[in-house]
C-alpha positions as CSV (number, residue, x, y, z in Angstrom):
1,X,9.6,-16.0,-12.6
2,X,13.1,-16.6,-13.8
3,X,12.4,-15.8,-17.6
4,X,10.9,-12.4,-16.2
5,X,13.4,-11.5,-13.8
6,X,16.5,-12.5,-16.4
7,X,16.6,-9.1,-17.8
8,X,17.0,-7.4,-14.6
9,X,20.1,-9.1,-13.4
10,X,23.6,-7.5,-12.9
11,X,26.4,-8.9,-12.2
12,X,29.2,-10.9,-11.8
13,X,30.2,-8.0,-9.3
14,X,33.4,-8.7,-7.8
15,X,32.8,-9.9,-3.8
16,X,35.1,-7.8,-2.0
17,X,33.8,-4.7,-4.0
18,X,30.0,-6.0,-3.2
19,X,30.7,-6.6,0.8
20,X,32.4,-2.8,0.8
21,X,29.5,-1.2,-1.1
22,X,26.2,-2.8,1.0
23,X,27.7,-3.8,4.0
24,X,30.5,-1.6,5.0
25,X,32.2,-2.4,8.4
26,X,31.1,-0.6,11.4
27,X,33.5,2.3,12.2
28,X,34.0,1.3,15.8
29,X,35.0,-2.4,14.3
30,X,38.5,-4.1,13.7
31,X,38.4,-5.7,10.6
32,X,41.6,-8.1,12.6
33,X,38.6,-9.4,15.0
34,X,37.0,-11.4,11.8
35,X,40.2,-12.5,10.1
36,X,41.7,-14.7,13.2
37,X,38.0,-15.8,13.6
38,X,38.1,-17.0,10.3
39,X,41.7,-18.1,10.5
40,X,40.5,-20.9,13.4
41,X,37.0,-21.7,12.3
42,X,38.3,-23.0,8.5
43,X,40.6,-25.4,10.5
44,X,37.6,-27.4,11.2
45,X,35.2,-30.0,9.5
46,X,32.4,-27.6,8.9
47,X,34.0,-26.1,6.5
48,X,35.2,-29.5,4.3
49,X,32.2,-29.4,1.7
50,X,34.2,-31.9,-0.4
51,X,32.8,-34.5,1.8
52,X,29.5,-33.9,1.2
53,X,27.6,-36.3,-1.3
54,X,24.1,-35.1,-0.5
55,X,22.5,-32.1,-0.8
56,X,20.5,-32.1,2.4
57,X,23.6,-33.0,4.1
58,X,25.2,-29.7,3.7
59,X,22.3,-27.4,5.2
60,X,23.5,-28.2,9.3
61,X,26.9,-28.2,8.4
62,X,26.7,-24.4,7.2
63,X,24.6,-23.8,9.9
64,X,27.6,-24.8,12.4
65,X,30.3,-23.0,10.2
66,X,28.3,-19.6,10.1
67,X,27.1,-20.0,13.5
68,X,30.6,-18.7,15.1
69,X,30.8,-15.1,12.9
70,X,27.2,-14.1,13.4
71,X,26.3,-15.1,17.0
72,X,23.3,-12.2,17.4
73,X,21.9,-14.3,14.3
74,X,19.9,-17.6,14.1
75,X,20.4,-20.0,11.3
76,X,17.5,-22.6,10.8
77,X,17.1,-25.4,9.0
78,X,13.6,-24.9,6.6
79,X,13.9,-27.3,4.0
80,X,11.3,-29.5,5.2
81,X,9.0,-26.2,6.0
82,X,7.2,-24.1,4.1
83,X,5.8,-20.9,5.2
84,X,1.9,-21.6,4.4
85,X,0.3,-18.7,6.5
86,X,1.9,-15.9,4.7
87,X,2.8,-17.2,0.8
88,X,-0.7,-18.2,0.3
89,X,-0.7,-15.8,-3.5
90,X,2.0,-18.4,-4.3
91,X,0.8,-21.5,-6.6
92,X,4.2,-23.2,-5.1
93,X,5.7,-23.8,-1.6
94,X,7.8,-21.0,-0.5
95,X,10.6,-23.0,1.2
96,X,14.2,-22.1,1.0
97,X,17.1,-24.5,2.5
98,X,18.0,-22.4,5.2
99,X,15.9,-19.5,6.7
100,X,18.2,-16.6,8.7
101,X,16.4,-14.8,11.4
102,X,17.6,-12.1,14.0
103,X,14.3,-12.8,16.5
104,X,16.0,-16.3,17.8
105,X,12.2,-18.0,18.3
106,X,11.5,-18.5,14.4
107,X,11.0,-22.0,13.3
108,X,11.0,-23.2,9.7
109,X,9.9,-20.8,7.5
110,X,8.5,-17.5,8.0
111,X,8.5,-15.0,5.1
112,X,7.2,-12.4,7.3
113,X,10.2,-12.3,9.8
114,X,13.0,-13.7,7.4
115,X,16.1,-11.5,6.9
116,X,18.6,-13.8,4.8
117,X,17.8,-17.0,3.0
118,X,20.3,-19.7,1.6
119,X,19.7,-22.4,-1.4
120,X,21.6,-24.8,-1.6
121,X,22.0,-27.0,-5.4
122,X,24.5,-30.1,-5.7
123,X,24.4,-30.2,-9.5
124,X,26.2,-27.6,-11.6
125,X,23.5,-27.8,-14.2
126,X,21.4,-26.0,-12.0
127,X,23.3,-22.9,-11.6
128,X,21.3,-20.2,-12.0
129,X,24.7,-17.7,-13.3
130,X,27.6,-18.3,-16.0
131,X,30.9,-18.8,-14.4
132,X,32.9,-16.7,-17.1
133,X,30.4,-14.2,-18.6
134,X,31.9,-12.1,-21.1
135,X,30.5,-8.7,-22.6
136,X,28.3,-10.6,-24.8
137,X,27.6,-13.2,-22.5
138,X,24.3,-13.0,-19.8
139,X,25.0,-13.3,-16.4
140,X,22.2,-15.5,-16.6
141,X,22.7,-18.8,-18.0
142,X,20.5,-19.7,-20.7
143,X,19.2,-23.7,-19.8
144,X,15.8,-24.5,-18.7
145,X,17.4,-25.5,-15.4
146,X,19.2,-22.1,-14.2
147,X,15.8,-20.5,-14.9
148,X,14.1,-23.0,-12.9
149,X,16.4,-22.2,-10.4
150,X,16.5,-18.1,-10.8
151,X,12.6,-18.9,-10.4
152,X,12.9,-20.6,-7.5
153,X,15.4,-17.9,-5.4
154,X,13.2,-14.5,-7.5
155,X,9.9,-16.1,-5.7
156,X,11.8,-16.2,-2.2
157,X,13.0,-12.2,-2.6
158,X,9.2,-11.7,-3.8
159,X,8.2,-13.4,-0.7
160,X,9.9,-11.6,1.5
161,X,10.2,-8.4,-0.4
162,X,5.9,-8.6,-0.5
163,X,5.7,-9.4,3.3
164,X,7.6,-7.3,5.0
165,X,8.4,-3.3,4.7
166,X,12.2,-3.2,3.1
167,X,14.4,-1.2,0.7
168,X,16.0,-4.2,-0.1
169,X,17.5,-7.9,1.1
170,X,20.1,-10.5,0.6
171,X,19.8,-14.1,-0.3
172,X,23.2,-16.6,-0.8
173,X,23.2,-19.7,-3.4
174,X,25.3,-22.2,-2.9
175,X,26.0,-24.8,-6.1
176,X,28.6,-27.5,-4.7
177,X,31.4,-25.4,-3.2
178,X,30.6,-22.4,-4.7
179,X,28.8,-19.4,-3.5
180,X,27.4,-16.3,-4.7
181,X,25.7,-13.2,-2.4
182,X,22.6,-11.7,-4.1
183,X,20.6,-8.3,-3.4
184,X,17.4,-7.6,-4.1
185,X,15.5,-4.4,-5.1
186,X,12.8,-3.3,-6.5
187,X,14.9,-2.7,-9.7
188,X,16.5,-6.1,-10.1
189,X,19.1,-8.0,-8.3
190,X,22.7,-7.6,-8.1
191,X,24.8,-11.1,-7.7
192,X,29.0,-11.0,-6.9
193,X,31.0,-13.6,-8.7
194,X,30.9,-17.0,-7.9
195,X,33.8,-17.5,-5.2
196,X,34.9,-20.9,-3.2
197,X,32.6,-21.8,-0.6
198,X,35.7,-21.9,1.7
199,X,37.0,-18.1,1.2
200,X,36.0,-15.9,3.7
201,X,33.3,-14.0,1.6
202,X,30.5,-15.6,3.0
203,X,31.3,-15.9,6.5
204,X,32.1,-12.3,6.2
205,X,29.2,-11.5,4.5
206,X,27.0,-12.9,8.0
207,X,29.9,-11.5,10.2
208,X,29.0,-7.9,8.6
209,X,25.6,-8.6,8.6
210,X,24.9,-9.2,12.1
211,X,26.7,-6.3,13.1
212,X,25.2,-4.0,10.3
213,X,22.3,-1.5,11.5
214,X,19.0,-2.5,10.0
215,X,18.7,-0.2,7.3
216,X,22.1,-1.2,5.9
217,X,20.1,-4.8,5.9
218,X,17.1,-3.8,4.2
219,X,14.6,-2.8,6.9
220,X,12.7,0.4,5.6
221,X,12.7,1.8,9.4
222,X,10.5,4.7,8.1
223,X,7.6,1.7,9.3
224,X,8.0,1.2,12.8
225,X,5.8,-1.4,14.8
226,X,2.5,0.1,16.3
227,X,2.5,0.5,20.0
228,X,-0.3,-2.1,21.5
229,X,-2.8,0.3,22.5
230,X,-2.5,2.2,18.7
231,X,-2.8,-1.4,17.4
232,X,-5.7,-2.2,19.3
233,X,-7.6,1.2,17.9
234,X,-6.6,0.5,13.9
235,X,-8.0,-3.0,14.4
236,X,-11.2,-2.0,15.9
237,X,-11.7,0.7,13.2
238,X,-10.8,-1.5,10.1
239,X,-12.4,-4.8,11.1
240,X,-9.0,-7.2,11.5
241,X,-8.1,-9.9,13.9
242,X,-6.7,-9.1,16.9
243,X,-3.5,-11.6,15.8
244,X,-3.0,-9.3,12.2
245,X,0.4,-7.6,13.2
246,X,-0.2,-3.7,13.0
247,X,2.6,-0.7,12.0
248,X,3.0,3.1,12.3
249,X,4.0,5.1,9.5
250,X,3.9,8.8,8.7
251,X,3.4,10.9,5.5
252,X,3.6,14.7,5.5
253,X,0.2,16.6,4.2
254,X,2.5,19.1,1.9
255,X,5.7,17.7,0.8
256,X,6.6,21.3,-0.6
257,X,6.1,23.2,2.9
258,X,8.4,23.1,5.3
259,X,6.7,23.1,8.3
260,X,3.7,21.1,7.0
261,X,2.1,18.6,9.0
262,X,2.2,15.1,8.8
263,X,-0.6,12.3,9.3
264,X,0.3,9.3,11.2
265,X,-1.2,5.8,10.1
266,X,-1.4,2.7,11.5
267,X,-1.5,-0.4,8.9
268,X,-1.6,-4.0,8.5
269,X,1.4,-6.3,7.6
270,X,1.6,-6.1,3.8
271,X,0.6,-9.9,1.9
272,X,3.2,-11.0,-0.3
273,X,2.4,-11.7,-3.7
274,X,3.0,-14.1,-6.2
275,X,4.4,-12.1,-8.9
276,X,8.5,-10.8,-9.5
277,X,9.5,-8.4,-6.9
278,X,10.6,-5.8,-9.3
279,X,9.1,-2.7,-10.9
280,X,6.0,-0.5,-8.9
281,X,5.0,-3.2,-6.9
282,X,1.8,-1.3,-5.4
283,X,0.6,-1.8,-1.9
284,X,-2.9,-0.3,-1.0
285,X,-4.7,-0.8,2.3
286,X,-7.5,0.7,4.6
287,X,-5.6,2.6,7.0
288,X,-6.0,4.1,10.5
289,X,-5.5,8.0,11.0
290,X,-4.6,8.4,14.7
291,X,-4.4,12.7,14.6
292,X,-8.4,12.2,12.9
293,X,-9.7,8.9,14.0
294,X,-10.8,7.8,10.8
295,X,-10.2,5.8,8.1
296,X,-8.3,6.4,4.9
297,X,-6.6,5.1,1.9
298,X,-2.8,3.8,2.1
299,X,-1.1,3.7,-0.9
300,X,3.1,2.7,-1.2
301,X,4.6,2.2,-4.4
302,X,7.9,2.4,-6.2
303,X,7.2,5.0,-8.5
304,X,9.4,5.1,-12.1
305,X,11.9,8.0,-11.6
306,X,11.8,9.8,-14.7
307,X,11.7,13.8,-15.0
308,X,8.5,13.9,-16.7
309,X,6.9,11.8,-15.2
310,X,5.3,13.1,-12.4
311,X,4.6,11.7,-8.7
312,X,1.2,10.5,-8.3
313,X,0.9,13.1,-5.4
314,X,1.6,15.8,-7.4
315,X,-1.0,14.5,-9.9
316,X,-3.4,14.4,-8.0
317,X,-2.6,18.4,-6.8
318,X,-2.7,19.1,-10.0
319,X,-6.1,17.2,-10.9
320,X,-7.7,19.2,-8.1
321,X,-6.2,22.2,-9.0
322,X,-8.3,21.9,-12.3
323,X,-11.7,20.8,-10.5
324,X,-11.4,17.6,-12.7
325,X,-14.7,15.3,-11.6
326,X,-15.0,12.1,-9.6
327,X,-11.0,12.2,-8.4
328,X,-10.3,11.1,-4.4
329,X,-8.3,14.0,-2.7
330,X,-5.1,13.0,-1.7
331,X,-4.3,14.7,1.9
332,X,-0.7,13.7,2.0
333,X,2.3,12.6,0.1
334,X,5.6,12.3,-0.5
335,X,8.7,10.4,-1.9
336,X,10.4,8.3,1.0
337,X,13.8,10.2,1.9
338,X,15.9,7.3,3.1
339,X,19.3,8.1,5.9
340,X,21.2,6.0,4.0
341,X,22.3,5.9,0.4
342,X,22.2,2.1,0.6
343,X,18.9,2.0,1.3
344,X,18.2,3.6,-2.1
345,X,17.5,0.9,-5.5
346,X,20.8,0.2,-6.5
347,X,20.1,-2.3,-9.4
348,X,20.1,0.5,-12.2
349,X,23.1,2.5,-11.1
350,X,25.5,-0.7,-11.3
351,X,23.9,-1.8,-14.3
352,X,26.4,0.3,-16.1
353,X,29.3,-0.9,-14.1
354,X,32.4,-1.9,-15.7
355,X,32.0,-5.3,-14.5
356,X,28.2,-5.5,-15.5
357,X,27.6,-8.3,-18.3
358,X,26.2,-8.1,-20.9
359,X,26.8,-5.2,-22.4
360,X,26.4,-2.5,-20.3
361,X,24.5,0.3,-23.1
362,X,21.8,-2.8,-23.0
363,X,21.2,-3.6,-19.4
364,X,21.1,0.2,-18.8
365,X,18.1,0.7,-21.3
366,X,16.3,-2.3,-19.5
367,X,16.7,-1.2,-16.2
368,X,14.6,2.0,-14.9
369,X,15.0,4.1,-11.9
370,X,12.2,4.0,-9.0
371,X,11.8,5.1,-6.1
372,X,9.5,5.0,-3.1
373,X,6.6,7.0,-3.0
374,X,3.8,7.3,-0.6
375,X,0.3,9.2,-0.3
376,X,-3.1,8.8,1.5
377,X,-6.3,9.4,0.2
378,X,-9.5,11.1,2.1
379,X,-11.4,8.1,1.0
380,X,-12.1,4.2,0.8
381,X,-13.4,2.7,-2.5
382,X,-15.0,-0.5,-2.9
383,X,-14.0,-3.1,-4.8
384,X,-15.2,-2.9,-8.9
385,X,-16.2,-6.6,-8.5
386,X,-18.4,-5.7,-5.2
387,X,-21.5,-4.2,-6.9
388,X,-25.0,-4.8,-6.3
389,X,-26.5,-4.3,-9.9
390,X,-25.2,-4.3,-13.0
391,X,-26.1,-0.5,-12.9
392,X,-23.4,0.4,-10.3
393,X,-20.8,-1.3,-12.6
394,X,-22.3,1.2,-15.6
395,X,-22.2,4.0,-13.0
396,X,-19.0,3.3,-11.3
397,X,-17.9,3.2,-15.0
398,X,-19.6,6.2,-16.7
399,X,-17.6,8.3,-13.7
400,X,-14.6,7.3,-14.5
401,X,-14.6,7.8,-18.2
402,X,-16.0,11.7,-17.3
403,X,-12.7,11.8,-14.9
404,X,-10.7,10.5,-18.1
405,X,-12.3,13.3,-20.0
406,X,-12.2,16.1,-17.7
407,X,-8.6,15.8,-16.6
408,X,-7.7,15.6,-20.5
409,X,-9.6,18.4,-21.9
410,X,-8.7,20.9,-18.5
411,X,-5.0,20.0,-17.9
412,X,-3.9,19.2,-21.6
């Protein structure tokens, strides 16, 4: 993944700039209460990473030195423990150094409940980012180790990205005593500059982040956990386990009315997939209709956000609208209106940043706006591979070429 995710990378944006932007203090907060924290936690041996010879020595002794600034946090050790119940799309072992979790039960890894994961590398070769990168110079160093390693921290985002319901998250790297903070969208990933592991930036980075409301950390909150007995129903109806973890989400019929009605759904956890986290990354799954009691057609996407290219909603109004053959109705759509500007894809807007290498006219072109979309259709297909006969496959076929037609020949 690292050779496909190079491209998408921005940075080296300065730390205290980064913290201010994603993780802004809480207005009720006194920026005086971290600062004397700090000033007596670095007085003691957790923070002396000179000492440490070993890479696998290092993982409990950040987990002491962090522990004090994000107390509502827990920090585990998962370098011995893959996640292997929710990566299984993965051809490799989904285990980061040190998993971050706000649930205090987790154990080793799991993608599914993760909020913050830390690698750790004890060999400059296998730093992922250029120290000094210049206007010509990528952000991403060029050696088949750094991609290796930009691999290995793109797959964890993907992970977690995949199995979970989130704008966006954070991961750390840690190479010796340096650091660097990462975010992740569905547009790229922004990194800060590398900065000693001894500065404050990292323990204020966890300090901000425990106090931070969860959509400044990611969590799309438009998907809420189903209630038990709304669970129970959505299982029933779409034929899952009573242990598959269900969610509630609603999508207005008529985006363009203002008083229109919305359907409420009940889903499954998404399955995280073993491909980069950025671009549409499509989601589709039977869903639960609670207002109808039936079943329909989920779809969530990251839709490119171009002017003339239109939302698939609206495509499929406007298929309709011309009585274009063999197309599902879609009863309800709309693009996700998130409460917080963080919560929007950030990657392509700071791609043009002063402080964006390489040059910035490049990364812009690389780099497109998305953003969320969602709609529900009246109707669940099969899968193409699920026929019967060979003459389903023709048929199933044959109707989608006349769609092709129609929609060209009436819209066009």
């Amino acid at each position: 993944m690292g050779k496909e995710i190079k491209d998408h990378v921005v940075g080296p944006m300065p730390v205290e700039d980064f913290l201010d932007e994603f993780l802004l203090n809480p207005k009720n907060h006194d920026p005086s209460d971290f600062t004397s924290l700090f000033t007596s936690a670095s007085k003691v041996e957790v923070f002396n990473m000179q000492s440490i010879r070993k890479e696998e020595d290092a993982y409990d002794l950040f987990i002491n030195g962090m522990k004090p600034f994000a107390p509502q946090l827990s920090f585990v050790n998962s370098s011995k423990h893959a996640d292997t119940k929710n990566c299984l799309a993965f051809t490799f072992n989904i285990k980061p150094d040190v998993c971050v979790y706000t649930d205090g039960t987790s154990q080793g890894c799991d993608i599914s409940k993760l909020e913050v994961n830390v690698e750790f590398k004890w060999n400059d070769g296998y730093d992922t980012f250029n120290k000094d990168p210049g206007p010509d110079t990528h952000i991403v160093s060029a050696t088949e180790k750094a991609f290796n390693t930009l691999g290995q921290i793109t797959s964890y985002a993907s992970a977690q990205l995949g199995a979970q319901y989130r704008t966006h998250t954070f991961s750390v790297l840690i190479v010796c005593n340096c650091a660097r903070i990462i975010r992740w969208d569905r547009e790229g990933a922004i990194v800060t500059g590398a900065f000693n592991y001894n500065d404050p930036h990292l323990a204020d980075f966890f300090y901000r982040y425990a106090r931070a409301s969860p959509e400044m950390c990611g969590v799309d909150t438009s998907v809420t956990p189903a209630s038990t007995e709304d669970a129970a129903l959505a299982r029933k109806a779409l034929k899952l386990p009573t242990t598959m973890r269900m969610f509630k989400v609603a999508v207005p019929e008529d985006p363009a009315v203002e008083d229109s009605g919305w359907l409420t759904l009940i889903i499954p956890q998404p399955v995280a997939k073993g491909f980069p986290p950025v671009s549409r990354w499509t989601r589709t799954c039977p869903a639960f209709d609670l207002l109808n009691q039936k079943v329909v057609m989920f779809k969530d996407s990251w839709r490119v956000s171009i002017e003339d290219v239109l939302p698939e909603g609206e495509t499929y109004k406007l298929l309709k609208l011309h009585k274009v053959r063999n197309v599902a109705t879609c009863i309800a759509f709309h693009d996700v209106i998130h409460p917080i500007p963080q919560q929007n894809t950030q990657t392509a807007k700071f791609g043009s940043a002063e402080w964006a290498c390489p040059n910035r006219d490049v990364a812009k072109k690389l780099i497109t706006l998305h953003t969320l979309h969602r709609l529900v259709l009246d109707i669940v297909g099969e899968k193409l591979t699920d026929y019967a006969r060979s003459h389903e496959l023709v048929q199933s076929i044959r109707d989608a070429l006349f769609g092709v037609y129609f929609s060209i020949s009436r819209i066009t």
